[in-house]
N, CA, C and O atoms as a Tripos MOL2 file, in Angstrom:
@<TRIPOS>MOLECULE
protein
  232   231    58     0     0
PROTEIN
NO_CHARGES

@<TRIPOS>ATOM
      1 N          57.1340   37.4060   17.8420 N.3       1 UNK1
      2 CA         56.7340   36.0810   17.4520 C.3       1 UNK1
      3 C          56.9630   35.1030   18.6120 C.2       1 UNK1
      4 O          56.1660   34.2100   18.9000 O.2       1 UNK1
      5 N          58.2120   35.3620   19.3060 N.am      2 UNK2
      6 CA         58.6910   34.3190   20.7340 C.3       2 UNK2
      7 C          57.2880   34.6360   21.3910 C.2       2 UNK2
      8 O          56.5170   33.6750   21.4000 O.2       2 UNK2
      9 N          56.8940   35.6290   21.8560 N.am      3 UNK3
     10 CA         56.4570   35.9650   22.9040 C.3       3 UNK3
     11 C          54.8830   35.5980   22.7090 C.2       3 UNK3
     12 O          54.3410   35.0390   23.6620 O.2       3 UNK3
     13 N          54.1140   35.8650   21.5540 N.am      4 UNK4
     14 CA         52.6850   35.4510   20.9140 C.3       4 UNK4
     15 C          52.7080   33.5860   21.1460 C.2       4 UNK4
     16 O          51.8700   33.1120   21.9130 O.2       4 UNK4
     17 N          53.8350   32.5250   20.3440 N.am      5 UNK5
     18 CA         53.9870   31.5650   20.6560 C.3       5 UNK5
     19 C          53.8880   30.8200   21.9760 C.2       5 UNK5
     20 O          53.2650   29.8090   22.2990 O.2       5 UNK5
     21 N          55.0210   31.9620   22.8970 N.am      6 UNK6
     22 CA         55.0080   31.0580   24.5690 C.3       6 UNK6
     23 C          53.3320   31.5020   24.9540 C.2       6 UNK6
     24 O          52.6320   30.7530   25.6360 O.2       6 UNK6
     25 N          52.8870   32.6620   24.4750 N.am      7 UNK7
     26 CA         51.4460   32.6280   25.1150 C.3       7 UNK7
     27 C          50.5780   32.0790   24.7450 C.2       7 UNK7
     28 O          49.5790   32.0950   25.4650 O.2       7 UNK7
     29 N          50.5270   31.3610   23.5070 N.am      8 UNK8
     30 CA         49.6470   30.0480   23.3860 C.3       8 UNK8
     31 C          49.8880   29.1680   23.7720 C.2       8 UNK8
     32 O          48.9870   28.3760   24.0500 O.2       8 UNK8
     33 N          51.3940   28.8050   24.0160 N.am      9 UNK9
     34 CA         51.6000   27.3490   24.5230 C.3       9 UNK9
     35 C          51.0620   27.6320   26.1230 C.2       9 UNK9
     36 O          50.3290   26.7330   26.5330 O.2       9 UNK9
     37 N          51.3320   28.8210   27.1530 N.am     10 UNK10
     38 CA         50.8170   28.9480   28.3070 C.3      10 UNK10
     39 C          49.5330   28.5710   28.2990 C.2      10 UNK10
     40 O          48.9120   27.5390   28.5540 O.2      10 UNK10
     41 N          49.2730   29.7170   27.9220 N.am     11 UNK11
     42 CA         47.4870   29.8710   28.1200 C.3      11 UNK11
     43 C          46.9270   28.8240   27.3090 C.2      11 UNK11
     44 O          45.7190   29.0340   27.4220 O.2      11 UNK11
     45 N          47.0760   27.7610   26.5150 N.am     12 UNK12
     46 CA         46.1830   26.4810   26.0090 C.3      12 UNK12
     47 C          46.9380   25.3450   26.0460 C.2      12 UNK12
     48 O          46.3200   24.2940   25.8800 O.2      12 UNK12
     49 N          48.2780   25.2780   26.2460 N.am     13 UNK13
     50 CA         48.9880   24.1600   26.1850 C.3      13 UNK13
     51 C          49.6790   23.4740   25.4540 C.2      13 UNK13
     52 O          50.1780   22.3620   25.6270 O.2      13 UNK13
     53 N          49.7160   24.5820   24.1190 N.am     14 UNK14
     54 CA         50.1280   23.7570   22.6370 C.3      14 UNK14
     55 C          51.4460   23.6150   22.5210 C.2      14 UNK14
     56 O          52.2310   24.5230   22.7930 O.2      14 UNK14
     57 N          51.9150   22.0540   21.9630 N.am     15 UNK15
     58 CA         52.9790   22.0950   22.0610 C.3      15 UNK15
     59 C          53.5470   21.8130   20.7480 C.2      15 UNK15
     60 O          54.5150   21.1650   20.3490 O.2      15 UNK15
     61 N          52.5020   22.6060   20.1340 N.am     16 UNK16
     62 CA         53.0110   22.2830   18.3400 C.3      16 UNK16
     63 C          52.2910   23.8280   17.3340 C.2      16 UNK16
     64 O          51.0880   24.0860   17.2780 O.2      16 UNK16
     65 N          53.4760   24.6970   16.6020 N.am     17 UNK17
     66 CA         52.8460   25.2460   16.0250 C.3      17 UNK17
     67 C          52.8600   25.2290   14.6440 C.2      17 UNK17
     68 O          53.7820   24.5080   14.2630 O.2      17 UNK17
     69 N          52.0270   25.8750   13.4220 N.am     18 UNK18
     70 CA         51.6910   25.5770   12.6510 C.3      18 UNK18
     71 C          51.8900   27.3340   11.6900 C.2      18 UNK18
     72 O          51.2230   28.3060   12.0440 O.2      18 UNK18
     73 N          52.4770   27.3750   11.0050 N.am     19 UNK19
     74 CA         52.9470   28.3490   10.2170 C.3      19 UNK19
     75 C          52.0270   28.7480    8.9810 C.2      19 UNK19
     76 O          51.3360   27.7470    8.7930 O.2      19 UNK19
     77 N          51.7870   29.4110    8.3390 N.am     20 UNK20
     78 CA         51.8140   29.1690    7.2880 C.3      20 UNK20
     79 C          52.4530   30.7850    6.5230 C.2      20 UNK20
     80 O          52.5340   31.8630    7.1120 O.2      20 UNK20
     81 N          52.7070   30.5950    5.5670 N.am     21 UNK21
     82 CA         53.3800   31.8500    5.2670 C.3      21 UNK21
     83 C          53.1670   32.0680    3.4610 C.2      21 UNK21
     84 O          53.6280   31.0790    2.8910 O.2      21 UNK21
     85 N          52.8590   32.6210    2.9300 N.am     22 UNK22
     86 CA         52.4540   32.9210    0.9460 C.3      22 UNK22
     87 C          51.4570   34.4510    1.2540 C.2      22 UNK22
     88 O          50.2500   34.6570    1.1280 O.2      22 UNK22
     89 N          52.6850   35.4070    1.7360 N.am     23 UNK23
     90 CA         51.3330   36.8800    1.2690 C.3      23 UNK23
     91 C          51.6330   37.5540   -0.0410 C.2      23 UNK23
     92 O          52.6330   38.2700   -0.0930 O.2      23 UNK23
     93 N          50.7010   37.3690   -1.3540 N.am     24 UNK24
     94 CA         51.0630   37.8100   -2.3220 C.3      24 UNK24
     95 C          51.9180   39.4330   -1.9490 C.2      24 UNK24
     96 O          51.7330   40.3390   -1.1360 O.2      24 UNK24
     97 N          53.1530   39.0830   -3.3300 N.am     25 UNK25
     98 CA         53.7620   40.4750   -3.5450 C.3      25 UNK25
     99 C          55.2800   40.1160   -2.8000 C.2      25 UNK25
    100 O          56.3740   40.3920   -3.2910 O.2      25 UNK25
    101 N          55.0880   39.5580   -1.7360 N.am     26 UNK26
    102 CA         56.3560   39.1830   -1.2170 C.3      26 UNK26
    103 C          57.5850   38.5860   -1.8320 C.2      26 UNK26
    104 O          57.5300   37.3560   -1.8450 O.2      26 UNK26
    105 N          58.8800   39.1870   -2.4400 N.am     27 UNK27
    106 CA         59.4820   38.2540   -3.0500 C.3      27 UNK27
    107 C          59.6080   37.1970   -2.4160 C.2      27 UNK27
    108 O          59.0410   36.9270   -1.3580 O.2      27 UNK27
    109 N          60.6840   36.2280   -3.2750 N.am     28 UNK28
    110 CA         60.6610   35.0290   -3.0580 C.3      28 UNK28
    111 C          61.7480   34.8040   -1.8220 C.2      28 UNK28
    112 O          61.6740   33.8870   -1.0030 O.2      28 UNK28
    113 N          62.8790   35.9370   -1.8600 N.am     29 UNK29
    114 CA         63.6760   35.8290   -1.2040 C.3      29 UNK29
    115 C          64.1530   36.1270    0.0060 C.2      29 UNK29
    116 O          65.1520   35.8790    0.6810 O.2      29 UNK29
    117 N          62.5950   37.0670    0.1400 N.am     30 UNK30
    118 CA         62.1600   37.4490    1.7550 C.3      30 UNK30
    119 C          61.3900   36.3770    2.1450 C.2      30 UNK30
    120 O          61.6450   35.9870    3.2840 O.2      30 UNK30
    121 N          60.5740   35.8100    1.5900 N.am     31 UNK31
    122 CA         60.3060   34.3180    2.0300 C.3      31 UNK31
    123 C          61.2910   33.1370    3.0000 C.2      31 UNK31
    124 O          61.0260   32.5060    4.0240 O.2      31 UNK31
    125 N          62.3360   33.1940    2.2520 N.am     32 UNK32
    126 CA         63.3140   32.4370    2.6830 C.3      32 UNK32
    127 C          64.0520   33.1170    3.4220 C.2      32 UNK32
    128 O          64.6670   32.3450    4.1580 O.2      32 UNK32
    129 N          64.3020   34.1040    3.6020 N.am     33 UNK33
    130 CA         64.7070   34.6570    5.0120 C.3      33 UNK33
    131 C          63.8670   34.4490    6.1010 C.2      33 UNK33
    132 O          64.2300   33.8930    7.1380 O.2      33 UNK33
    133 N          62.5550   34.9590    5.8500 N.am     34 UNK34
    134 CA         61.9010   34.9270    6.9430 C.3      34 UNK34
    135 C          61.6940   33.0260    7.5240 C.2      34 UNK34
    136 O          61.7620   32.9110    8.7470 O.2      34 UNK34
    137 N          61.4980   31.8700    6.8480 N.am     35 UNK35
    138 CA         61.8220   31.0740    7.1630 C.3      35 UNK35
    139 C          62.9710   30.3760    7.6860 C.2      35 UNK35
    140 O          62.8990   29.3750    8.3990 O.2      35 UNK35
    141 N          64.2730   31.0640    7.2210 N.am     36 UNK36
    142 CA         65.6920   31.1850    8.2170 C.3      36 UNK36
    143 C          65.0280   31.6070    9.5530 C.2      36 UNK36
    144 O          64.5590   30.9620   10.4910 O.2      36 UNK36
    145 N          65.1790   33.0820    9.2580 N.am     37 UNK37
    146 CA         64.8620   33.1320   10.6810 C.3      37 UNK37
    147 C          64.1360   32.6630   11.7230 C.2      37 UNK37
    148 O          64.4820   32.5980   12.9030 O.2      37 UNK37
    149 N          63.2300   32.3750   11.2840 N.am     38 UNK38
    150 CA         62.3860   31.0340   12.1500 C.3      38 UNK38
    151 C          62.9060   30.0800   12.7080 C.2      38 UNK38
    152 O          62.6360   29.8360   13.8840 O.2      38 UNK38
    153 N          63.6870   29.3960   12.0620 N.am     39 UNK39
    154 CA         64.5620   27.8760   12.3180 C.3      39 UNK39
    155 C          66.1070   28.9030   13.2680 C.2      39 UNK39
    156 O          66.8650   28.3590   14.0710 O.2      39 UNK39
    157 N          66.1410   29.5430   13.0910 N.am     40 UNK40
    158 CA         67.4830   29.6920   13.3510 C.3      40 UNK40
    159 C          67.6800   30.7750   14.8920 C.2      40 UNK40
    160 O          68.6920   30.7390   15.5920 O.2      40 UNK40
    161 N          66.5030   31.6530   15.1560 N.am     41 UNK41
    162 CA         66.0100   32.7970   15.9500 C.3      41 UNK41
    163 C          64.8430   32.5280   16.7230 C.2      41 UNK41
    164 O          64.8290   32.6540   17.9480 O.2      41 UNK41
    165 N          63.9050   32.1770   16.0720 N.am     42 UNK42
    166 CA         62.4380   31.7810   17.1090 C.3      42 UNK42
    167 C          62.5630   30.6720   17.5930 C.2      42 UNK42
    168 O          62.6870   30.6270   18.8170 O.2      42 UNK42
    169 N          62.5740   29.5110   16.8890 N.am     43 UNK43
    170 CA         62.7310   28.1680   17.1260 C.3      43 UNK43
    171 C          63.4010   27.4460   18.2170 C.2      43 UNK43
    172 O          62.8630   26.8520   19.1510 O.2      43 UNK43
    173 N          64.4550   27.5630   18.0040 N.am     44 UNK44
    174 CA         65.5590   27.5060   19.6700 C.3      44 UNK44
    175 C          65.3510   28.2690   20.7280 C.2      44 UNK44
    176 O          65.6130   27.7800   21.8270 O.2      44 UNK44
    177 N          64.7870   29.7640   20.6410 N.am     45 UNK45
    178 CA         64.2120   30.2890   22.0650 C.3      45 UNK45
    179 C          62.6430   29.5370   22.2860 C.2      45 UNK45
    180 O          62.4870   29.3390   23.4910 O.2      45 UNK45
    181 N          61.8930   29.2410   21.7790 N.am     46 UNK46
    182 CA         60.8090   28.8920   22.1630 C.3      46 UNK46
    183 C          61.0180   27.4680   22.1860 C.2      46 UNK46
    184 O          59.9820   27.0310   22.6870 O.2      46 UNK46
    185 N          62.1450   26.0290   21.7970 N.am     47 UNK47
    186 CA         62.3650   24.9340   22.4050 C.3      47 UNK47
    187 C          62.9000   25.2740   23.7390 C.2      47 UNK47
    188 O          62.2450   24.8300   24.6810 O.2      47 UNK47
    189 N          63.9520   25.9680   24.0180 N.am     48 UNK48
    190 CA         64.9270   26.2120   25.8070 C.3      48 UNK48
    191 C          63.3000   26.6280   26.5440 C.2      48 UNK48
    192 O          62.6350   25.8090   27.1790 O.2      48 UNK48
    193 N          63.0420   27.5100   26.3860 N.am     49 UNK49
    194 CA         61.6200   28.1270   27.3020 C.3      49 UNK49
    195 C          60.5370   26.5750   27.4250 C.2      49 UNK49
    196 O          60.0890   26.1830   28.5030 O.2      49 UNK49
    197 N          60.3450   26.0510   26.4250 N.am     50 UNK50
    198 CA         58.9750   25.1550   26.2390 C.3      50 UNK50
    199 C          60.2010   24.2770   27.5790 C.2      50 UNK50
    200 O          60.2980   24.5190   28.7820 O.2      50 UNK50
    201 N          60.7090   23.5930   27.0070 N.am     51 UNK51
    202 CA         61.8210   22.5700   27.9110 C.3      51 UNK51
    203 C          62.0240   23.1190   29.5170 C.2      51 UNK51
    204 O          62.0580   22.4920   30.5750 O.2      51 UNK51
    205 N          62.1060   24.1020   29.3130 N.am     52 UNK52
    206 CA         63.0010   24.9400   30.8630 C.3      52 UNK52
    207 C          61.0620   24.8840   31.6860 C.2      52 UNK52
    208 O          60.8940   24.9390   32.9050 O.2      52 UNK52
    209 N          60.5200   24.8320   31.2190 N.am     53 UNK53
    210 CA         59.2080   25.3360   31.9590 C.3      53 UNK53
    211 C          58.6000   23.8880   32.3500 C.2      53 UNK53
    212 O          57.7600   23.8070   33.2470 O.2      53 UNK53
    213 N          58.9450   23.0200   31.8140 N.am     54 UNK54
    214 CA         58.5340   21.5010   31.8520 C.3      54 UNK54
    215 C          59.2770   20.8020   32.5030 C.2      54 UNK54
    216 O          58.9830   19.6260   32.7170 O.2      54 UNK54
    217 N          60.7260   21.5130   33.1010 N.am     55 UNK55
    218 CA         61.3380   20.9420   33.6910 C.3      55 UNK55
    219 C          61.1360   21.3510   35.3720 C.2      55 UNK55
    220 O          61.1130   20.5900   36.3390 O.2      55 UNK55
    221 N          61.0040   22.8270   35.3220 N.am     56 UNK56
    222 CA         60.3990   23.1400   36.4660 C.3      56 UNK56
    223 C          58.8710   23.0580   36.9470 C.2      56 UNK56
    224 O          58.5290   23.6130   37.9910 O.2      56 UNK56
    225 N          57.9040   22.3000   36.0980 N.am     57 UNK57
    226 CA         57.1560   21.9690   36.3130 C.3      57 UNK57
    227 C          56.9980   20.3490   37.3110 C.2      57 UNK57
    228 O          56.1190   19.9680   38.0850 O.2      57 UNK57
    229 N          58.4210   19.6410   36.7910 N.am     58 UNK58
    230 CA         58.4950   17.9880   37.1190 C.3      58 UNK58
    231 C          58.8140   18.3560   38.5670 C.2      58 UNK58
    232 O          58.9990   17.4700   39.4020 O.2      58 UNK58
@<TRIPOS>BOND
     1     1     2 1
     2     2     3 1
     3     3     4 2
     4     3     5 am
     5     5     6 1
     6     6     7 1
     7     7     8 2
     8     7     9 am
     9     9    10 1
    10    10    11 1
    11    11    12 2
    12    11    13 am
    13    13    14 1
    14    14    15 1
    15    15    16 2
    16    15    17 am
    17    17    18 1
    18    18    19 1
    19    19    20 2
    20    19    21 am
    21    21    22 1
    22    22    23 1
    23    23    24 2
    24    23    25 am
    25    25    26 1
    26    26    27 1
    27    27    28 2
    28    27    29 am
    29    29    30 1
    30    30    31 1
    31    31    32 2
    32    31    33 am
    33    33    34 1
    34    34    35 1
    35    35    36 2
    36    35    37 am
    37    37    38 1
    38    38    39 1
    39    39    40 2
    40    39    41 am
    41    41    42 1
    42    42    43 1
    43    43    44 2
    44    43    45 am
    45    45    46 1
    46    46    47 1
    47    47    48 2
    48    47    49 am
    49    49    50 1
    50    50    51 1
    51    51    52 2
    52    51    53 am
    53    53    54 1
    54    54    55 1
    55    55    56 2
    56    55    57 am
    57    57    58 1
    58    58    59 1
    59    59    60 2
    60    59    61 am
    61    61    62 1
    62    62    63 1
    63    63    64 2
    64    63    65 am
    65    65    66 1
    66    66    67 1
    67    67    68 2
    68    67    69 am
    69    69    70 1
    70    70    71 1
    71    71    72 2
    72    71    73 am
    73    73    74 1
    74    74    75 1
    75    75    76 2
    76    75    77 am
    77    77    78 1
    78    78    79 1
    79    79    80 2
    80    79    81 am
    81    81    82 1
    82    82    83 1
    83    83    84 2
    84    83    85 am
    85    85    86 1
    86    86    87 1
    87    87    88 2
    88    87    89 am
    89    89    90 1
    90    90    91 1
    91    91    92 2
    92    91    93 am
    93    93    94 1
    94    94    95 1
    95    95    96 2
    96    95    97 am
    97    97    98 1
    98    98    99 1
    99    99   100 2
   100    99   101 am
   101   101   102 1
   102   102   103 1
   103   103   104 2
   104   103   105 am
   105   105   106 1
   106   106   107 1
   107   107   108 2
   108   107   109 am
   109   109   110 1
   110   110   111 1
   111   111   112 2
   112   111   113 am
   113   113   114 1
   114   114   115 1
   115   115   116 2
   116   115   117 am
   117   117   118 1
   118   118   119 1
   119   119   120 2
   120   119   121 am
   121   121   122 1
   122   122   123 1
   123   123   124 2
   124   123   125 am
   125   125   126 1
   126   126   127 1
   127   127   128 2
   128   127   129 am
   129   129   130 1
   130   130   131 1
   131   131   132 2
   132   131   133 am
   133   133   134 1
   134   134   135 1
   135   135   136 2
   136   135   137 am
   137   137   138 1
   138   138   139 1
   139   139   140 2
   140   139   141 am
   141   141   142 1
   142   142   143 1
   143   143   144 2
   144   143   145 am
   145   145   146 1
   146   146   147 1
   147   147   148 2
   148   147   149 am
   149   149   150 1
   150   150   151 1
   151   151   152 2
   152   151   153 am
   153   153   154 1
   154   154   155 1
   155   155   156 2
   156   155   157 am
   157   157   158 1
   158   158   159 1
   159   159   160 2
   160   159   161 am
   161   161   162 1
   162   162   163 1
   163   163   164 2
   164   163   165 am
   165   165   166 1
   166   166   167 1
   167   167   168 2
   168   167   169 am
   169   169   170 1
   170   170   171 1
   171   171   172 2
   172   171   173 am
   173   173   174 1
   174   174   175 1
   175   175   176 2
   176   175   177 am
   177   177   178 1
   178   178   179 1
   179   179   180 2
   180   179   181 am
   181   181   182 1
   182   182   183 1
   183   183   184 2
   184   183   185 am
   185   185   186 1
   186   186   187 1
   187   187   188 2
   188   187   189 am
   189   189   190 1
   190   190   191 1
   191   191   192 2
   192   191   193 am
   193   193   194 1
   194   194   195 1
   195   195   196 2
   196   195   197 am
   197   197   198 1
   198   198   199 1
   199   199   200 2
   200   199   201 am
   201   201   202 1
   202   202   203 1
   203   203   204 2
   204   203   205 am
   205   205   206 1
   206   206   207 1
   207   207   208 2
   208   207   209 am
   209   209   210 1
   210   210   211 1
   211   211   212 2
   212   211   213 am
   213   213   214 1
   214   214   215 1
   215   215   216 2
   216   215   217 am
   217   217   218 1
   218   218   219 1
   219   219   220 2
   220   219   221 am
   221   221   222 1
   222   222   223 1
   223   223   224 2
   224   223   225 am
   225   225   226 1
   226   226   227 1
   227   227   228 2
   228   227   229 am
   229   229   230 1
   230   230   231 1
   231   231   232 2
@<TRIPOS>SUBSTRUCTURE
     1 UNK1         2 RESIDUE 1 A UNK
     2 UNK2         6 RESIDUE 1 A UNK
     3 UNK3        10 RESIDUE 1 A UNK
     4 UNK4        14 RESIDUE 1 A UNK
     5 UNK5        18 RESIDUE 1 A UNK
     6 UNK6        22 RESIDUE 1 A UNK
     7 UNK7        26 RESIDUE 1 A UNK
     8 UNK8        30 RESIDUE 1 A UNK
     9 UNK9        34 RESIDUE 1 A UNK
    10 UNK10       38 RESIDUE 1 A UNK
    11 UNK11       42 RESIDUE 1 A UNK
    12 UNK12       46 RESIDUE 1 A UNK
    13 UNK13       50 RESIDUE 1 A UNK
    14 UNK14       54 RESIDUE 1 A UNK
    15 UNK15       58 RESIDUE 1 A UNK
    16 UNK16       62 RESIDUE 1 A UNK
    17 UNK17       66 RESIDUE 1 A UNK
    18 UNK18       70 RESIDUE 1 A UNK
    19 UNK19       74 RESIDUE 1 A UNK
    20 UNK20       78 RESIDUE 1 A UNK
    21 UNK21       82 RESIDUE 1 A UNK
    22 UNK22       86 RESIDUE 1 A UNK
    23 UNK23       90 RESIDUE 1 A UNK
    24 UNK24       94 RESIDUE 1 A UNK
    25 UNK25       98 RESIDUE 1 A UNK
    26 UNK26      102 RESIDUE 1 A UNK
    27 UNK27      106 RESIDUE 1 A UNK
    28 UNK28      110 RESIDUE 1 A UNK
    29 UNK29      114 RESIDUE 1 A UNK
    30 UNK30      118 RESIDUE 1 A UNK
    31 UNK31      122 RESIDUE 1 A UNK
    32 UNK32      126 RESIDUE 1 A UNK
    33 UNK33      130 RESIDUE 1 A UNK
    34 UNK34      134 RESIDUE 1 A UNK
    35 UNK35      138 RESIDUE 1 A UNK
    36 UNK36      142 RESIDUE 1 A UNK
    37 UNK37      146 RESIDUE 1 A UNK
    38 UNK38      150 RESIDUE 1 A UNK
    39 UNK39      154 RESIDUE 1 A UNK
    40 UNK40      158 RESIDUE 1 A UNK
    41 UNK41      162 RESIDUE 1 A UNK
    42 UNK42      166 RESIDUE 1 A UNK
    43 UNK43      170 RESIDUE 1 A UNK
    44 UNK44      174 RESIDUE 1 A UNK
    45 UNK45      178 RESIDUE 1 A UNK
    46 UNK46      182 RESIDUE 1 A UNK
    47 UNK47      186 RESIDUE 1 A UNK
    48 UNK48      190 RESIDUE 1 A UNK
    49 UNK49      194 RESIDUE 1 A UNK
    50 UNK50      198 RESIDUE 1 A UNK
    51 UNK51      202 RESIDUE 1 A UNK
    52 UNK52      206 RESIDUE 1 A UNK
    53 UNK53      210 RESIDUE 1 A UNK
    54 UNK54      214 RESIDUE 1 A UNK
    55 UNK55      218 RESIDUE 1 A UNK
    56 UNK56      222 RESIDUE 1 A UNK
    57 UNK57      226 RESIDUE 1 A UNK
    58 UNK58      230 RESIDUE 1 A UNK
């Protein structure tokens, strides 16, 4: 997921992504894990990288 993310933000520039997540069958409570993990695992490596690359860009 890090790695699909930094390559859109490379290759087009985006500096905003957009989730969406409801695949029938899924409990409810893998839902909310998988949204932990997002905030807590993807999120902070792909802010340090987005930041660290913009800084060596200045």
């Amino acid at each position: 997921m890090i790695d699909k993310i930094m390559r859109f933000h490379l290759t087009y520039g985006l500096d905003r992504v957009v989730l969406q997540m409801g695949f029938g069958g899924v409990p409810h409570a893998e839902h909310l894990a998988a949204i932990e993990r997002l905030g807590t695992e993807v999120a902070p490596v792909v802010r340090r990288e987005v930041e660290r690359r913009a800084g060596a860009a200045a």
